[in-house]
Each structure stands twice: as structure tokens, then as C-alpha cells.
N, C-alpha and C positions, 0 to 999 in steps of 0.2 A: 504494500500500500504506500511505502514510504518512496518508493522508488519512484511509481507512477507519479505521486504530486510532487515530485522533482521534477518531471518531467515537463508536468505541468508548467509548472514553474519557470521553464526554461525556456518552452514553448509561447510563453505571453511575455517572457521579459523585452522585447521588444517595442511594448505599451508601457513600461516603464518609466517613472520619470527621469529624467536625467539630472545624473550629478549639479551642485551646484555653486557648491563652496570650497574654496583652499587654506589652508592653513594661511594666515596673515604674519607677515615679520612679529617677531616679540617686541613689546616696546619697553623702552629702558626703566629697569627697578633697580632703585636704592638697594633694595637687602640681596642683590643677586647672588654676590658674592661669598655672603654671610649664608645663602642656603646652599653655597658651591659648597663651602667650609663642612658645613651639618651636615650633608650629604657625604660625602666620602669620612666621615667619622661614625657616622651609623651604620653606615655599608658595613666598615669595618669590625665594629662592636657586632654588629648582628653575624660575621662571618665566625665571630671567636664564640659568641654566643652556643648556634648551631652547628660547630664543625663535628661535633660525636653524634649528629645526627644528617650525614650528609648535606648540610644545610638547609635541612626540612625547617619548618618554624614550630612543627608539631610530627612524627612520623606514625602517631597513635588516632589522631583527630579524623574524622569522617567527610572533613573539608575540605582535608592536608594538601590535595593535590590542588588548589583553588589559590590557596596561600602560598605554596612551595613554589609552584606559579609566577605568583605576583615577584616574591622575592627574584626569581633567577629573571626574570623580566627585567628588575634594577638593576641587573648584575650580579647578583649575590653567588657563591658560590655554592649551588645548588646541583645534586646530581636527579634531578625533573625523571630521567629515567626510572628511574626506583619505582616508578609508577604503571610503569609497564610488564605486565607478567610474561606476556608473549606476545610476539608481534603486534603493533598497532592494537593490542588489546589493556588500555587504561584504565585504572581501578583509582579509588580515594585518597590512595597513601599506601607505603611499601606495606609488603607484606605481615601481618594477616589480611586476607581481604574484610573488606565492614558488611558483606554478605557472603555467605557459601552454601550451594545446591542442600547440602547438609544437615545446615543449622539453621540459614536462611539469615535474617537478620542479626548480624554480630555490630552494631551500631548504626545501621541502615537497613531501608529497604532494596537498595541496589547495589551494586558493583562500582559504579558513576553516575556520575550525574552531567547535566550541559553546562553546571556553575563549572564543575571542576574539567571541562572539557576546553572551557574559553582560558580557563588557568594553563594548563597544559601548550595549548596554542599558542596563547602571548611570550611563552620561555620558548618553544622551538623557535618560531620566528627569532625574537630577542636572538637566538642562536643563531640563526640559518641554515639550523638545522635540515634540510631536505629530506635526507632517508627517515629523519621520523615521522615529519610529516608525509609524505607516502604509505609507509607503512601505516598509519593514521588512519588516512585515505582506505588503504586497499582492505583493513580491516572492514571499515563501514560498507565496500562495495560487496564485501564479501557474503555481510551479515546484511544483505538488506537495510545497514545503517542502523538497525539494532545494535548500541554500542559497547551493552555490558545486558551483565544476568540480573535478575531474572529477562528472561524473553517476551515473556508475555508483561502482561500488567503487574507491577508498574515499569514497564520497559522505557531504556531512556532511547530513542530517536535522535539522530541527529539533527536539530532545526534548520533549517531551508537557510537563516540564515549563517550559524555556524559552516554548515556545508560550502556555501559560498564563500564564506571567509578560507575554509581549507583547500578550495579549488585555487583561490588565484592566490593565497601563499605559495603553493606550487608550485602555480605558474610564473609568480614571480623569480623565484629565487632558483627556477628549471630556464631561466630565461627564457620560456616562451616555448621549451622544448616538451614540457607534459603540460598537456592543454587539455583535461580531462573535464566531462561538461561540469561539472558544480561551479566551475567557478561562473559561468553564465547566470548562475539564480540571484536574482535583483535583491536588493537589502530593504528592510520592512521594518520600522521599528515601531509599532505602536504603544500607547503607556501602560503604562504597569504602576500598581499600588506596594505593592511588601518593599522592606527595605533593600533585600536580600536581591531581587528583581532591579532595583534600580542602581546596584550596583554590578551589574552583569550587565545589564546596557549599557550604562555608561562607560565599562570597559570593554562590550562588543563594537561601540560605535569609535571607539578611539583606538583599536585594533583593524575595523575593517579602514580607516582614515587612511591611518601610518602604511597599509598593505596598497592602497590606492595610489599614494603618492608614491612610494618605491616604483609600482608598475607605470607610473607618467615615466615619472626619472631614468625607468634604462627605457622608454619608449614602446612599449606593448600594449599603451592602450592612448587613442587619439590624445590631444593636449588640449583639445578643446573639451573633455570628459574631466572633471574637476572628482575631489574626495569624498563628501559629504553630501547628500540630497536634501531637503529642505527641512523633510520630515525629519531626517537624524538631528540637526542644527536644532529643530524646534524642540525635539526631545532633552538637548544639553541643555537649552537656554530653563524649560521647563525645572529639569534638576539640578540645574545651578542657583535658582530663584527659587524652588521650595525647600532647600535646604541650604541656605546661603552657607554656615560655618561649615558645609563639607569641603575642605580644600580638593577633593579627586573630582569630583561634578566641577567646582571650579576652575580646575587645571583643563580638563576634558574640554569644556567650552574657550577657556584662553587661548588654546592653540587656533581656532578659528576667529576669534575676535582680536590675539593679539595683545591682552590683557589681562593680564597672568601676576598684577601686582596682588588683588585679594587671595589667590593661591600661593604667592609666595607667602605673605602676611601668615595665615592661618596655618601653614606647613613649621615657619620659624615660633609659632606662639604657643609657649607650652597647654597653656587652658585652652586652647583647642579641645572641642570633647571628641570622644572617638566614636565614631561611626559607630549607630545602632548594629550593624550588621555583621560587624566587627564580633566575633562571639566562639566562644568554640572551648577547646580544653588549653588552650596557649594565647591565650586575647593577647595579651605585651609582644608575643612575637610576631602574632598576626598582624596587629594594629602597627609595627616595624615594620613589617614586608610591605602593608599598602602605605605606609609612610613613603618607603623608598621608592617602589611604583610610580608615586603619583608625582614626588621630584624628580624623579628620572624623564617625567615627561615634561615638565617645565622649563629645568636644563638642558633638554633635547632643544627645547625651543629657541630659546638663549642659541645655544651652540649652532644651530641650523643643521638641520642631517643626518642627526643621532638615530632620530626619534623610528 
């Protein structure tokens, strides 16, 4: 079923809106410098932190691979694989799995999930990884995109737009050489209420960006095809305005508006609260890993190119 409304999906992308935003210059912040400083001191702290746990922020957590993620997206020295039992087949966090045919539920109901799947994605990428990402791919092609156990309900599916996000990661980084159709499926972001939800958009939409502008930049998709469609834009400005003191919604949208002083502000201030969503059995090292994420993406901006 999953396959045909891919199909679907590919078959109408052509009625699709077209892109229609690019990332804007950064414009100059006072405290750049002072979050360059913080930034490579919590990297660091956080590496010395987790190095007896391959740099997981949790390797027990049911979310692990969402936050391990985030982290090796900053850089962190994170071995993201741990997460793989066998080929393109991704689980929660190293082994035990947090489900087994077995026992069933050992702190979930599934194997994975799509939070810990955009987690996984944002570190191959950050990598350039290719052969993961394939293997990724060729598991989902395999399995009808069924991407972990159980099969049935509650089975996780790969979402039309993850799918597409992992077609033109591919594509990008195969330089145009594996052109496998996902990456044709149009990007769709409509709102969502739970916190947990607005944090997996906000960093789907700022992963599928950074994947768009890579593919302008070595030339594999027109120049006149811009990052962001309207819809995605209106969803950042959306979660940048209803949770103004999230500094990751406000990074997410600074890179298209170019205005990244309120993001740097609330990344340098310690009474920053942390993210509702923020939650797990290692909150200090989760709430470190999207710490570093979300400066990572700010300083990308600053730097021009990182990102």
C-alpha cells in the first residue's frame, strides 16, 4: 500500500508547488563569536561526557537514536551506526532492541520510529555518509518501507516525506548517479499540535532545506528551483512565533530570514528553558545534543556552506 501512494505521489508531483525560498546571508550578531566560543566547549564537554558510550547521549533511552542523531549532526563524536543491526535495518539505540518478536514491548511498541529515523538521517548526511544511506534506502525498498517490527500495527512506514528526503540525499551526495524515484515525492508539511511533532518538523524542514541547497550547488536541480516552498516557510515562521524562547524553531527560520540574533541570544542564555520535548532517561545530555544541533546550524550560517 505504501509503495502505490509513493507512486502516487510521484505521479502528481508535477502539480506541485514550486520551491520558493533560499536561505538569506546571516546578518551581523554581537555575540557570534561568544556562541563560536560555547560551541566548541560543549562539543567538547559533551565528547568527554559520552565517550564510554560511543557518544550516545543515552544508549538505554527509546529515543537514543533521535538524540545520538542530533548530536553527530553537531559533530559530536558519535558512532550513529550502533543503531543498525543489519543492513539499513535501524532500531532506537544499540542493542537491546526496545521491542522483540518475543517479549514485544521492552520500552516501546516498535523497533523505530520516523522521530528516530529523521535523527539517523540528519548524522549520515552531516556525514556523507552514502553507503548508509542506500543501504537505508534499499532496506525500505525491500520491506515495502515497512521500517522496523512489528509489521503490522503499529508499523512505522516510511512518510512520503522522509522518503523524499532519502531519495535526493542520495542523489545528492551519488552526484546524480543513483536517481532512485523517492527522491521525486514533493515535500508536504502540514501542522501538527504535540511538542514532540513540532520538533521533527522543524528539523525535517531544515534537513530537507540544507539537502536542496547542496543539490543547486553541484547543479542537479535547475537554479531557478529555490529550498523551501511556502508552506514549509509558513510552518517555521508558525513555530518560531508560538514558541518564541525555543532557540531550534528560531535558528530553523533565521536561516531563511537571515536573522539568527534571537537564536543566538537564547542558545548563549542560561534561563533559556528547555524544550518540552526535551524528555527521556538523559534530558542534560539530550537537551546538549539539541543544544549543539541547533548552533551548529546558526554557525553554519555565519560560516556560509557548513550547513
Amino acid at each position: 500500500m505504501m509503495l502505490k501512494s509513493f507512486t502516487l505521489v510521484v505521479a502528481l508531483s508535477g502539480c506541485a508547488r514550486p520551491d520558493t525560498n533560499q536561505p538569506e546571508d546571516a546578518e551581523p550578531v554581537d555575540q557570534a563569536e561568544d556562541l563560536r566560543q560555547a560551541f566548541h566547549a560543549n562539543l567538547a564537554d559533551f565528547d568527554a561526557r559520552t565517550s564510554a558510550r560511543a557518544g550516545w547521549p543515552s544508549a538505554t533511552d527509546c529515543d537514543g537514536t533521535l538524540w545520538a542523531g542530533e548530536a553527530c549532526y553537531a559533530g559530536a563524536s558519535t558512532n550513529i551506526l550502533l543503531a543498525e543491526y543489519a543492513p539499513g535495518e535501524i532500531h532506537r539505540r544499540p542493542a537491546p532492541s526496545c521491542w522483540t518478536k518475543e517479549a514485544g514491548d521492552q520500552g516501546s511498541k516498535s523497533t523505530v520510529s520516523r522521530d528516530m529515523l529523521t535523527g539517523y538521517l540528519a548524522c549520515l548526511w552531516s556525514k556523507g555518509d552514502l553507503a548508509g544511506l542506500q543501504r537505508l534506502a534499499d532496506y525500505g525498498e525491500g520491506n515495502e518501507w515497512v521500517m522496523g517490527k512489528p509489521a503490522s500495527e503499529p508499523a512505522t512506514w516510511l512518510s512520503p516525506n522522509l522518503a523524499g528526503l532519502l531519495g535526493r540525499m542520495i542523489y545528492a551526495l551519488s552526484n546524480g548517479t543513483d536517481d532512485r524515484y523517492p527522491r521525486l515525492i514533493p515535500k508536504e508539511y502540514p501542522k501538527v499540535q504535540a511538542d514532540y511533532e513540532q520538533h521533527i518538523q522543524a528539523a525535517g524542514i531544515t534537513l530537507q532545506g540544507a539537502v536542496e541547497a547542496e543539490l543547486r550547488r553541484r547543479g542537479l536541480q535547475e537554479a531557478s528551483l529555490l529550498d523551501v516552498n511556502d508552506q514549509m516557510l509558513e510552518r517555521l515562521r508558525e513555530l518560531a512565533g508560538g514558541v518564541p524562547e525555543n532557540a531550534f524553531f528560531q535558528a530553523a527560520l533565521g536561516v531563511y530570514t537571515g536573522d539568527l540574533v534571537e537564536a543566538v541570544r537564547l542558545l548563549l542564555d542560561p534561563g533559556t528553558p528547555r524544550p518540552g520535548y526535551v524528555r527521556g532517561d538523559s534530558p542534560d545530555d539530550f537537551a546538549r545534543a539539541h543544544w549543539l544541533m541547533t548552533a551548529r546550524i546558526v554557525l553554519s550560517r555565519f560560516e556560509r556552506g557548513e550547513q
